[in-house]
DRENDOVO-375797 format. One record per residue (C-alpha): residue number from 1; x, y, z; residue in three letters. Coordinates in nm, 3 decimals. Layout:
<pts>
NUM/X/Y/Z/ALA .
...
</pts>
This chain:
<pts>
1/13.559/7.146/4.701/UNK .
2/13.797/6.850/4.823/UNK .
3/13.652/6.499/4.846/UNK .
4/13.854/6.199/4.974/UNK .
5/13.552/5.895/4.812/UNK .
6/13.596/5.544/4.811/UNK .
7/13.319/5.337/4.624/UNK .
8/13.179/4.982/4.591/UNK .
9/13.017/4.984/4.257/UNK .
10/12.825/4.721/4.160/UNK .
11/12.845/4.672/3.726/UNK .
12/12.522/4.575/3.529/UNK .
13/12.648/4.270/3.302/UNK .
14/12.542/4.416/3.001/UNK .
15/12.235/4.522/3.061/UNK .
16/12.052/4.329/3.310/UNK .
17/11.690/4.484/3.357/UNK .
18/11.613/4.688/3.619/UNK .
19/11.338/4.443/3.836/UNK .
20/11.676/4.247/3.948/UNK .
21/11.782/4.581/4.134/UNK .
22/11.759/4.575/4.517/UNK .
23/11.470/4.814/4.695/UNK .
24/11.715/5.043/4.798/UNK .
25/11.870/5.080/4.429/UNK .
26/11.469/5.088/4.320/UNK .
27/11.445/5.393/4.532/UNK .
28/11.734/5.555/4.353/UNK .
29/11.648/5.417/3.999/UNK .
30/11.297/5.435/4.002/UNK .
31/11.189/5.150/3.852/UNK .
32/10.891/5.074/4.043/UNK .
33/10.967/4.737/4.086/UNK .
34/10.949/4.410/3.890/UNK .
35/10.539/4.431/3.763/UNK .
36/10.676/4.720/3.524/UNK .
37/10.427/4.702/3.244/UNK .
38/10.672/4.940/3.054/UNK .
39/10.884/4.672/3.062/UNK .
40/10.658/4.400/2.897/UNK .
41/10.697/4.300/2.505/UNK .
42/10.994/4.237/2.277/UNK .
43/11.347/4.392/2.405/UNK .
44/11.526/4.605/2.078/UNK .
45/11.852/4.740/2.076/UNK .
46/12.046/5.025/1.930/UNK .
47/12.145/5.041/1.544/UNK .
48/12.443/5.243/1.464/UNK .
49/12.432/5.443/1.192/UNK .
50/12.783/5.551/1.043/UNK .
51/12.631/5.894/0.851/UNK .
52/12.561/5.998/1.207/UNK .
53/12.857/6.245/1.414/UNK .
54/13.079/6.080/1.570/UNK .
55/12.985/6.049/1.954/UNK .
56/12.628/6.123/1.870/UNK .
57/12.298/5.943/2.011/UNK .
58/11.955/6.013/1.893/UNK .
59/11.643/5.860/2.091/UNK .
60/11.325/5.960/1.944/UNK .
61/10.986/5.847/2.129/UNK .
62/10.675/5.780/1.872/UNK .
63/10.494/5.606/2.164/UNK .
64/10.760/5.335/2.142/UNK .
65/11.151/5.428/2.127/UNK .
66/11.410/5.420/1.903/UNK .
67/11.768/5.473/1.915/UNK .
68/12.043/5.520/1.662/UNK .
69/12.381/5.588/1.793/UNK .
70/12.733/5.667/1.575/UNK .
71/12.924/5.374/1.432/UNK .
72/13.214/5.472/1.621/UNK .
73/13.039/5.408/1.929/UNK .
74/12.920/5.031/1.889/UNK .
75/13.082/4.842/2.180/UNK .
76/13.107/5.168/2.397/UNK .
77/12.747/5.298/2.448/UNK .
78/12.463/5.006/2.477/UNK .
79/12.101/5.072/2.494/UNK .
80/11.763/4.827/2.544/UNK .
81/11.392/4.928/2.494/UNK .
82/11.119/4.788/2.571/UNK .
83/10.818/5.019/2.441/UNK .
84/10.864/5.354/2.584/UNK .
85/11.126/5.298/2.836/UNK .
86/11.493/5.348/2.763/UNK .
87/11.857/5.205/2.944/UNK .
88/12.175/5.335/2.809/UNK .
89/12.488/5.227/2.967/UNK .
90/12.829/5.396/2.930/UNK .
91/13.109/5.165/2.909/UNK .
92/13.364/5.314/3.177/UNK .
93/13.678/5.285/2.911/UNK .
94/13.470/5.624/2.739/UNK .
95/13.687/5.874/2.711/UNK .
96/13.503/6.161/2.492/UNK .
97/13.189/6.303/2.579/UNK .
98/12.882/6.180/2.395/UNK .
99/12.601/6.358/2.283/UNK .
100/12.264/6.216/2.343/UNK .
101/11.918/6.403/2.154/UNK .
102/11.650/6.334/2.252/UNK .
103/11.296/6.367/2.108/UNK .
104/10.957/6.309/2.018/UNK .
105/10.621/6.201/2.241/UNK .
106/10.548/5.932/2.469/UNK .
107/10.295/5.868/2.713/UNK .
108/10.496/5.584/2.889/UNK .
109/10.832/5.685/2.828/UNK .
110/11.170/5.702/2.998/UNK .
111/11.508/5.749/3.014/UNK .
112/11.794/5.570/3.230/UNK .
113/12.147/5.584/3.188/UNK .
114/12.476/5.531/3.367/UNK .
115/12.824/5.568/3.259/UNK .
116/13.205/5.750/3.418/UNK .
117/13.226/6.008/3.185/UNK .
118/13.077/6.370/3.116/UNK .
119/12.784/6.387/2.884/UNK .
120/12.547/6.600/2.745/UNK .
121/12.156/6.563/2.692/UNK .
122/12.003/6.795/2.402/UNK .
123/11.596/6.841/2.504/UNK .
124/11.469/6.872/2.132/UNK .
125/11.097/6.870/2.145/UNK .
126/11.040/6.632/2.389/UNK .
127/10.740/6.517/2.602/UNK .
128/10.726/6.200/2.841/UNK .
129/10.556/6.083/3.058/UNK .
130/10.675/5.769/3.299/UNK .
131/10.456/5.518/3.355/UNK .
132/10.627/5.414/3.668/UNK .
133/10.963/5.629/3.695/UNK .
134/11.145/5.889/3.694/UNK .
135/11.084/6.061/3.329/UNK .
136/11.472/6.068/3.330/UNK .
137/11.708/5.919/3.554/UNK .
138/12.084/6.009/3.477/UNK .
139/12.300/5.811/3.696/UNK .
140/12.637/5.902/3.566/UNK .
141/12.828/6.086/3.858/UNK .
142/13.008/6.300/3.620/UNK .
143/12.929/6.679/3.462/UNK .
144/12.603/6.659/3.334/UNK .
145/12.509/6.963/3.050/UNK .
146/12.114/6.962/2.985/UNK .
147/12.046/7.165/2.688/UNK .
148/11.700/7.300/2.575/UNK .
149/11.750/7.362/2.246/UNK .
150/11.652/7.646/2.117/UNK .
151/11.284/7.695/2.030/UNK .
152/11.149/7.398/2.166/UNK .
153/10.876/7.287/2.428/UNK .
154/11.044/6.990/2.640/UNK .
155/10.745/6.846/2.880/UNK .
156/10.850/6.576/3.117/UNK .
157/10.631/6.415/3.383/UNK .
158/10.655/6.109/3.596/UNK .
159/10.469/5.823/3.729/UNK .
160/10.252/5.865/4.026/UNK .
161/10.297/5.705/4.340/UNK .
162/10.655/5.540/4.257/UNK .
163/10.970/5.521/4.449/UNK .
164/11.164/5.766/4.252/UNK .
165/11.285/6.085/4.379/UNK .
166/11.182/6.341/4.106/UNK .
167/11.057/6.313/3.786/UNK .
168/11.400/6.424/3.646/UNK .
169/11.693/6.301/3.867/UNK .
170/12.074/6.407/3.780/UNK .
171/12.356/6.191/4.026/UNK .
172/12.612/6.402/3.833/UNK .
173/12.735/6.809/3.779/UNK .
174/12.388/6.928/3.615/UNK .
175/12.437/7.239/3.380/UNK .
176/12.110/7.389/3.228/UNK .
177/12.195/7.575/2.896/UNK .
178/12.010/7.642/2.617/UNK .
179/11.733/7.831/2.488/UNK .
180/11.416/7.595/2.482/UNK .
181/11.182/7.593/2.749/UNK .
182/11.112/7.288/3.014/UNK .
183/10.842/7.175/3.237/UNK .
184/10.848/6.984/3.511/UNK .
185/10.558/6.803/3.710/UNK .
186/10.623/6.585/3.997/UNK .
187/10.349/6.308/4.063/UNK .
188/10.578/6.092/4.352/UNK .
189/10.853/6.317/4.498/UNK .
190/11.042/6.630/4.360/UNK .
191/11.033/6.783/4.043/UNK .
192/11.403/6.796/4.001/UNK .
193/11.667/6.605/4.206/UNK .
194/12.020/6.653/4.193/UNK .
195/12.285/6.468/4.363/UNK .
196/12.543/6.758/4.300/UNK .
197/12.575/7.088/4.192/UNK .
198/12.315/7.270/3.954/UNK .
199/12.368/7.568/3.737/UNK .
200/12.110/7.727/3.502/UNK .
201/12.351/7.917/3.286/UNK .
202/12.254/8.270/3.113/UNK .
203/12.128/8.114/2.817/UNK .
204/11.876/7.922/2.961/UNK .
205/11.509/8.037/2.791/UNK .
206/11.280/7.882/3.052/UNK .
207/11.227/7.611/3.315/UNK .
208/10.871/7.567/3.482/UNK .
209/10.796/7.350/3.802/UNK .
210/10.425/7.299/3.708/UNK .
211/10.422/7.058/4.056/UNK .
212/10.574/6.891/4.251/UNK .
213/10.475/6.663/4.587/UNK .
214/10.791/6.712/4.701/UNK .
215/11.053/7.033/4.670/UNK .
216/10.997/7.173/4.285/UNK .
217/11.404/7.175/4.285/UNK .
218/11.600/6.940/4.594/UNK .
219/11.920/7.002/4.502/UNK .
220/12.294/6.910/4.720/UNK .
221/12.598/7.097/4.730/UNK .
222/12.504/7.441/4.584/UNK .
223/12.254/7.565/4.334/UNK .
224/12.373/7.896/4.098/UNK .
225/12.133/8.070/3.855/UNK .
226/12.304/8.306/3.567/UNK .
227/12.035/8.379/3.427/UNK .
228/11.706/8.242/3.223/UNK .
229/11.395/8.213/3.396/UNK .
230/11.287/7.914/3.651/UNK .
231/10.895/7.952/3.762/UNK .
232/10.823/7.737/4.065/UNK .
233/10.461/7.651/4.205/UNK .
234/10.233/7.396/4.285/UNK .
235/10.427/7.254/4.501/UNK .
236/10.378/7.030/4.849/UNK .
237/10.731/7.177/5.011/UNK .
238/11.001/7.431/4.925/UNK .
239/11.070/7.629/4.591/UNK .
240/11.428/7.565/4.626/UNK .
241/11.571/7.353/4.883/UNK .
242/11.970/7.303/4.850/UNK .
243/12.196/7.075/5.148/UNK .
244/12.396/6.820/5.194/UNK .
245/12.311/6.439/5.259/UNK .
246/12.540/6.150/5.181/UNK .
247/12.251/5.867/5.206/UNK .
248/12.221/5.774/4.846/UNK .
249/12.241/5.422/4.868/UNK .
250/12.532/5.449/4.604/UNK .
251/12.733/5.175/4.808/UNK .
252/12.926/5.500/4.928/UNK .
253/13.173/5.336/5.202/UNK .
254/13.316/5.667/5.343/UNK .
255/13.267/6.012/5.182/UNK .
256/13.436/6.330/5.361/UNK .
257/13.314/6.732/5.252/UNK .
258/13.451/7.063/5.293/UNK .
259/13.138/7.192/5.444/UNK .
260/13.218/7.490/5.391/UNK .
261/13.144/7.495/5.049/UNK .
262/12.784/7.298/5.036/UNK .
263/12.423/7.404/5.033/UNK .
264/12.481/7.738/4.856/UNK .
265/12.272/7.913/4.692/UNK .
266/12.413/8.202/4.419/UNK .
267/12.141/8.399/4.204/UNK .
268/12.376/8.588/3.943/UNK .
269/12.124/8.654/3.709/UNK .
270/11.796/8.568/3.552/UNK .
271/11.436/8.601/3.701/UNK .
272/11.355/8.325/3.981/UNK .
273/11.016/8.284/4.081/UNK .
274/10.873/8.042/4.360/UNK .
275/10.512/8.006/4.526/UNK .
276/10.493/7.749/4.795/UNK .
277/10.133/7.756/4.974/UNK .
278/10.199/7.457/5.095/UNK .
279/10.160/7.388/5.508/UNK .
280/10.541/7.426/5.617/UNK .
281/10.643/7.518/5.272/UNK .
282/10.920/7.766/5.222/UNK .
283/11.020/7.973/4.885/UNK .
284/11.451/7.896/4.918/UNK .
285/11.561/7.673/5.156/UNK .
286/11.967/7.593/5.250/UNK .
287/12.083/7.442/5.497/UNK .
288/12.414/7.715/5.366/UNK .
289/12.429/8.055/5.264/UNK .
290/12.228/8.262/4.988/UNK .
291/12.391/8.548/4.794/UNK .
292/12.255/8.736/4.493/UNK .
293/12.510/8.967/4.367/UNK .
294/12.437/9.069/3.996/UNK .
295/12.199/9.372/3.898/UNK .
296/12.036/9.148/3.618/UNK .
297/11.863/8.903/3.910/UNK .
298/11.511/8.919/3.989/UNK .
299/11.386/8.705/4.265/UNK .
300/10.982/8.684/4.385/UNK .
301/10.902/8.423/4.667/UNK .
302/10.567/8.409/4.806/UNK .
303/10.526/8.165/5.083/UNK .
304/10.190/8.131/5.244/UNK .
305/10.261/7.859/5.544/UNK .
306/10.241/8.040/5.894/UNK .
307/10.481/7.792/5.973/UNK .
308/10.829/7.896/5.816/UNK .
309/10.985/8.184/5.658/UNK .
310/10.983/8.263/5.282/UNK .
311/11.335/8.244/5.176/UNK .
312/11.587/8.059/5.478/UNK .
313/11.958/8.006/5.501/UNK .
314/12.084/7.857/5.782/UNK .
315/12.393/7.991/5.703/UNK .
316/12.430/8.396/5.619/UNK .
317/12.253/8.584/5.347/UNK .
318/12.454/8.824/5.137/UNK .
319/12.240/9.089/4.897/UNK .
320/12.479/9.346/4.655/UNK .
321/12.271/9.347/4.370/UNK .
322/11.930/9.282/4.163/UNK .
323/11.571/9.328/4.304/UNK .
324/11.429/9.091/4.536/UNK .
325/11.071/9.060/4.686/UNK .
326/10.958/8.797/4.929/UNK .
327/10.614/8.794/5.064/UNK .
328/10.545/8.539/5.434/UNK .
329/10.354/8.475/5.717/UNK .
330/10.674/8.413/5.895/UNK .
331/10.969/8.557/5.865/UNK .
332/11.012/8.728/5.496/UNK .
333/11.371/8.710/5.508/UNK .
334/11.580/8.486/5.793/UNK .
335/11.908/8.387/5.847/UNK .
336/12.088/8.182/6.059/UNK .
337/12.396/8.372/6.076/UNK .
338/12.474/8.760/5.963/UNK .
339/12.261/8.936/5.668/UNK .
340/12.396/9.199/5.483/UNK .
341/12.226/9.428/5.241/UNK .
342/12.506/9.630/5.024/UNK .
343/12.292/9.697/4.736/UNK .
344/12.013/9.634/4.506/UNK .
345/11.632/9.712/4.546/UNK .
346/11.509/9.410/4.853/UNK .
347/11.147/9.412/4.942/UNK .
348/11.080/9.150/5.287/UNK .
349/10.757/9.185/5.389/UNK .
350/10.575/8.952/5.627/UNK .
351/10.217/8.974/5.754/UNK .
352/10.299/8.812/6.067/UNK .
353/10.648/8.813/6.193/UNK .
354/10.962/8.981/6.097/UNK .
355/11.005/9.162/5.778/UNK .
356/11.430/9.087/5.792/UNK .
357/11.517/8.854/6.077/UNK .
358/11.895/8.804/6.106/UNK .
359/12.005/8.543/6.426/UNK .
360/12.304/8.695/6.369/UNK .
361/12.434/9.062/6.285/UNK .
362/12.284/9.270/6.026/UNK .
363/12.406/9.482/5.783/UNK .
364/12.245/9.748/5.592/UNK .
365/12.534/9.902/5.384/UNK .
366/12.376/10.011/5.056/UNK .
367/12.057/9.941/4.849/UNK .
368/11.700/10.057/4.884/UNK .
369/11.562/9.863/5.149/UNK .
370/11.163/9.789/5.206/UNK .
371/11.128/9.606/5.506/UNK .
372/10.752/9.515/5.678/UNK .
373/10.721/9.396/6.012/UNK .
374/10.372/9.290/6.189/UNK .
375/10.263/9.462/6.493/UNK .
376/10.472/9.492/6.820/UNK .
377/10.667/9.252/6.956/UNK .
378/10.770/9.227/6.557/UNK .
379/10.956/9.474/6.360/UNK .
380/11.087/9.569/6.003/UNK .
381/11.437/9.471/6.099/UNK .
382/11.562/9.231/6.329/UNK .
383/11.877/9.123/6.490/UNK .
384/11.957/8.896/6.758/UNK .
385/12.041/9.128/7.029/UNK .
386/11.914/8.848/7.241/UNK .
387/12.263/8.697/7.157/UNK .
388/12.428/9.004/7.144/UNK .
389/12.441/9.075/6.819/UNK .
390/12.288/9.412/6.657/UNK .
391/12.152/9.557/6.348/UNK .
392/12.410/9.824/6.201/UNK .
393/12.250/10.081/5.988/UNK .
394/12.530/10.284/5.769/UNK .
395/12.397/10.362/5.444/UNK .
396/12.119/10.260/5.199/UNK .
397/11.788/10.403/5.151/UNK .
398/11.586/10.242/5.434/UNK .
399/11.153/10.223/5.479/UNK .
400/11.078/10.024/5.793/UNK .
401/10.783/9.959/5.883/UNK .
402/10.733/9.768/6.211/UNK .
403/11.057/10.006/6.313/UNK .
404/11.365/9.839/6.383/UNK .
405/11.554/9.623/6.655/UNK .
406/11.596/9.792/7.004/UNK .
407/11.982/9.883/7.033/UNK .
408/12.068/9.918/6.719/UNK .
409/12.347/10.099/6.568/UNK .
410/12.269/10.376/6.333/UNK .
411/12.588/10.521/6.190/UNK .
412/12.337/10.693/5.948/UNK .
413/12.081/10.841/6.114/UNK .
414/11.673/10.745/6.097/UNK .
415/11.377/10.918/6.137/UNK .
416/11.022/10.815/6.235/UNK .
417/10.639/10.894/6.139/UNK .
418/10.304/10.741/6.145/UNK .
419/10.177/10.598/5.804/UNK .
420/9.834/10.504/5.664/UNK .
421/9.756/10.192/5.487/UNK .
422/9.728/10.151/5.121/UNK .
423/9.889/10.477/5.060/UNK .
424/10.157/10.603/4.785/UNK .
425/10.447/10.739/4.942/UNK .
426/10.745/10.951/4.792/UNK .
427/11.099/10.968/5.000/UNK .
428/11.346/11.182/4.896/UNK .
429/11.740/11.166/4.977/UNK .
430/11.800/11.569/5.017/UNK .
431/11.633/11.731/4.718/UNK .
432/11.657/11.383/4.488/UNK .
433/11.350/11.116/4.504/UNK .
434/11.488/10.813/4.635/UNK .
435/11.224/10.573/4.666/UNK .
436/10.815/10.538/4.581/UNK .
437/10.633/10.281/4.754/UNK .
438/10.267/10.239/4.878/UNK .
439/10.260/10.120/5.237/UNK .
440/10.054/9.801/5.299/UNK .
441/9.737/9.674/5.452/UNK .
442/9.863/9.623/5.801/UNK .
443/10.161/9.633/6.013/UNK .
444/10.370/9.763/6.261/UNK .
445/10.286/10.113/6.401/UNK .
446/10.631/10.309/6.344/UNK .
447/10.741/10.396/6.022/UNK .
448/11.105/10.474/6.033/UNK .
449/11.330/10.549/5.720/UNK .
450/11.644/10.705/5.599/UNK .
451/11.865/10.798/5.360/UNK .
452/12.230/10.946/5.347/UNK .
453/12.104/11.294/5.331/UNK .
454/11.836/11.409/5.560/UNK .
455/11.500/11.277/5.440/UNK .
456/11.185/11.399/5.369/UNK .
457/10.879/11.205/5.308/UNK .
458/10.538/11.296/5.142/UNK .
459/10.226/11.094/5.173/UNK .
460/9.907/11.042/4.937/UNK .
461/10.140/11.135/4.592/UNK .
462/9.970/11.088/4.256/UNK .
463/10.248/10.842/4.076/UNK .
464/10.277/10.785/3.697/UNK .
465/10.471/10.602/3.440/UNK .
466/10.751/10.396/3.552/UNK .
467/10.753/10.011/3.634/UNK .
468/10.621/9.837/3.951/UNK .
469/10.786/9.670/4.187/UNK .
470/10.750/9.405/4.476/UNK .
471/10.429/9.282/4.363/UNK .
472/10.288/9.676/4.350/UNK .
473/10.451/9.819/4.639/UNK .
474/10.707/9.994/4.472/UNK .
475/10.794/10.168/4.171/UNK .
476/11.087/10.249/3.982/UNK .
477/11.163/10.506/3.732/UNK .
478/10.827/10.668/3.795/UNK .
479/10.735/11.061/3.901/UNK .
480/10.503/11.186/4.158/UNK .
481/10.294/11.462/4.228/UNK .
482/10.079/11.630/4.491/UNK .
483/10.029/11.501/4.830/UNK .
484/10.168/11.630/5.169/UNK .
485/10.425/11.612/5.359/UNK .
486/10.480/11.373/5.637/UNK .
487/10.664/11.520/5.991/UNK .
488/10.974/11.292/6.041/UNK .
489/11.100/11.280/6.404/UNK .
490/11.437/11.154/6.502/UNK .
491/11.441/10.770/6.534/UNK .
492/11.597/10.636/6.878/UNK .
493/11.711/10.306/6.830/UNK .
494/11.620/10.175/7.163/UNK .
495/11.266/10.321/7.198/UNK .
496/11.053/10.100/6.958/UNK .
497/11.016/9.770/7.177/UNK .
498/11.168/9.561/6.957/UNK .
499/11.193/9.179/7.056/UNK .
500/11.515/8.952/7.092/UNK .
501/11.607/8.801/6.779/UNK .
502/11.639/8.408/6.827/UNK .
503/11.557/8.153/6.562/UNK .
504/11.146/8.161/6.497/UNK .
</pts>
């Protein structure tokens, strides 16, 4: 990504306290303003403590803070408290990263800290809880590594009805790692902000948004999950939302982006999971493009709102690998440009509008794909022919039901039958099962599938053993037995009164 930034930055002498801030720099700190009772009593400072690493800091919370940093660091790394609340400052000659633990329990506790150099923050057992802030508030621009460590409960909540973005706001890089678990709540705005990009890396044990008034993760430039889990609920707008604003009252004079390269989403791994019931609320948001492309990813989004759709890229959305289920009143699935399915195990299934809703081409290449559209004008699988785009279908083992866009092209070919609701079903690819679901409470009237072998399809099947899928309506690794089979009829793709796509 190419930036071309020229700053003002305005330099805290020492360390003056935060009430002296401007309201805009109070919206980005999140002091709360000057009445801060967490910043009444005696002001203490750091001891440094030469048995300690070099480039080591450890804050530990008993109610009240502490902090002890590494001899070598005296004149480099500052720090005030005032009961709970925390300031470190950076000193911008740093040249080596520093290592900052942090620990212990407060229930009017927080962190704030600036600096120009990378840095990393070690979660070891800790719970606070801002009495008028963010819980933490890292301010330093550059890569930002926030490690549970491993086998700890890290618990961080902010204060209610503040100023502050999130309870836990990153300006920098932030890099999850780490085996511990964390939970987020967000009493004022989002649980999580971050300024830049955000990777959860493979290691990652677990991260919970337990709520949030806001998005439980607002995130610019891209977000990229390797793996761990991240559990999203509870909250009053999106799972996931990830763009691109410049307004960060920074003192940012100019700022120029590849654009190109922001508001991406990439799920490589790990099991995401997001419930927004929220009015208007969707799952993953991006004003970019979403693409999951690893076989150990697991997405579930369940979006309630009749509003939007339950996972949305403005941009394309690319699937190749992993299983992903999203449940919506809306839309399931919707993108702004061209979706293409080339693999993995994708469940969209909407109880009032489009199961996949592409406003641009789509592709279904490979994969098992489980689409459920409402009744007519909606269907399983939607392009915008409106626009003159088209749904291509040219491999992948396909159950649509809703049927599929009128004028489609169906390099592989697709059958149709009539289904009945809460039903086990069995398709096989030739003589080799291909996919078990069960077939919802309502939707469209057509049932169409395929496979790259002529299909078959049996209704009512006994199933047992194996794992299920997409909240129940499919199963994987499973047999079957009994039941009858279905009469398949060749699928026209310009006879099921399918509507225009467009952007719903």
């Amino acid at each position: 990504m190419k930036k071309s930034v020229l700053m003002s930055l305005v330099l805290l002498a020492g360390i003056v306290f935060l009430q002296s801030c401007s309201s805009d720099d109070d919206e980005e700190l999140g002091t709360g303003g000057s009445s801060s009772s967490v910043w009444n009593g005696t002001t203490k400072y750091a001891t440094y403590d030469s048995s300690l690493a070099d480039n080591t800091v450890q804050v530990v919370w008993n109610d009240s803070a502490t902090v002890v940093m590494a001899s070598n660091l005296n004149g480099v790394v500052s720090a005030e408290i005032r009961g709970g609340a925390v300031v470190l400052l950076a000193d911008e000659s740093l040249e080596e990263e520093v290592t900052y633990t942090l620990s212990g329990v407060s229930a009017r506790g927080s962190l704030w800290m600036d600096g120009s150099y990378k840095a990393t923050f070690v979660l070891n057992g800790l719970t606070l809880t801002s009495a008028d802030s963010a819980a933490i508030n890292i301010r330093d621009g550059k890569r930002i590594n926030v490690e549970l460590a491993d086998g700890t409960v890290n618990t961080l909540s902010d204060a209610k009805n503040g100023t502050q973005k999130a309870c836990m706001m990153v300006k920098g890089h932030t890099e999850f790692s780490g085996g511990g678990s964390l939970t987020l709540t967000g009493n004022t705005g989002h649980a999580f902000w971050g300024k830049e990009y955000v990777q959860i890396k493979a290691s990652v044990g677990k991260i919970t948004v337990k709520s949030a008034v806001g998005d439980g993760f607002n995130v610019n430039e891209f977000f990229q999950m390797n793996g761990g889990t991240l559990d999203i609920s509870g909250v009053g707008d999106d799972g996931i939302q990830v763009s691109y604003k410049t307004d960060d009252n920074d003192n940012v004079i100019s700022l120029t982006e590849d654009e190109d390269n922001t508001g991406e989403v990439l799920i490589k791994g790990g099991t995401l999971t997001t419930i927004a019931t929220a009015s208007g609320a969707r799952g993953i948001k991006t004003e970019g493009n979403i693409t999951i492309n690893e076989d150990k990813g697991t997405v579930v989004v369940t979006a309630t709102s009749s509003q939007h759709e339950g996972m949305e890229a403005k941009g394309t959305i690319s699937i190749s690998a992993g299983t992903v289920y999203v449940q919506a009143k809306d839309d399931a699935i919707n993108s702004g440009g061209d979706m293409t399915i080339s693999g993995g195990m994708v469940c969209a299934y909407s109880t009032g509008n489009d199961g996949l809703d592409a406003n641009g081409n789509c592709y279904i290449q490979g994969g098992t794909v489980y689409a459920i559209g409402a009744s007519q004008p909606e269907v399983g699988i939607d392009a915008n022919t409106e626009k003159g785009y088209k749904l291509y279908v040219t491999g992948g083992t396909i159950v649509a039901i809703g049927g599929l866009e009128s004028g489609s092209s169906l390099t592989q070919s697709c059958y149709q039958a009539s289904w009945n609701r809460n039903t086990w079903y069995a398709l096989y690819n030739g003589d080799d099962l291909a996919f078990i679901f069960k077939t919802p409470s309502s939707g469209g009237t057509n049932l169409v599938v395929s496979t790259a072998s002529t299909p078959s399809l049996k209704s009512g099947v006994s199933v047992s053993d194996g794992t299920e899928i997409f909240s129940g309506l499919g199963l994987t690794g499973g047999s079957v037995s009994g039941g009858s089979s279905v009469s398949l009829s060749a699928y026209s793709s310009g006879g099921n009164g399918g509507h225009p796509g467009g952007w719903h």
